[in-house]
N, C-alpha and C positions, 0 to 999 in steps of 0.2 A: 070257117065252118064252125056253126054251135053245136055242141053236143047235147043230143035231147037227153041221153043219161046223166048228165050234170043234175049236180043238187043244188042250184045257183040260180035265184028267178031275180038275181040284179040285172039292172038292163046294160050295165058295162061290163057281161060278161060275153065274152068273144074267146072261144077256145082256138090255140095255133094249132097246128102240127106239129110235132115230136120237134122236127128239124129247124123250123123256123123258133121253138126255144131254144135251141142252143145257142143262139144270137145273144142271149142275156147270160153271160156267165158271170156276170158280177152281183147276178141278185140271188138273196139268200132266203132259199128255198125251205131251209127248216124251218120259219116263222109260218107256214103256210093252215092256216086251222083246217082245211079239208086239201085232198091230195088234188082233186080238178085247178084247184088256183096253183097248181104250177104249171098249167097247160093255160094260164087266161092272159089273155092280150093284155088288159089293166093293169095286174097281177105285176106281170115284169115288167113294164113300162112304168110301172108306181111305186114298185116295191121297194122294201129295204135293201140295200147293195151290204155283200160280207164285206168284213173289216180290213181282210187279206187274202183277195182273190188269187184263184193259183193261174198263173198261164201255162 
């Protein structure tokens, strides 16, 4: 589902659901320049992983 409130006119953007981010817990969400790319498909599929993920 894309979110039409996004401020994102990349074409690899594809917003998850909440839940289906949680599947990425080793990417590190602080680099994110706007708060939508932590909901983006690409985003965590591409992003940086933290140095020492917690389980």
């Amino acid at each position: 589902m894309d979110c039409r409130f996004a401020d994102c006119n990349r074409p690899t953007h594809h917003q998850v659901d909440a839940y289906d981010a949680l599947s990425y817990p080793t990417i590190d969400r602080s680099v994110c320049n706007k708060a939508t790319c932590t909901l983006c498909e690409f985003f965590l599929t591409h992003g940086p992983e933290v140095a020492n993920p917690v389980h």
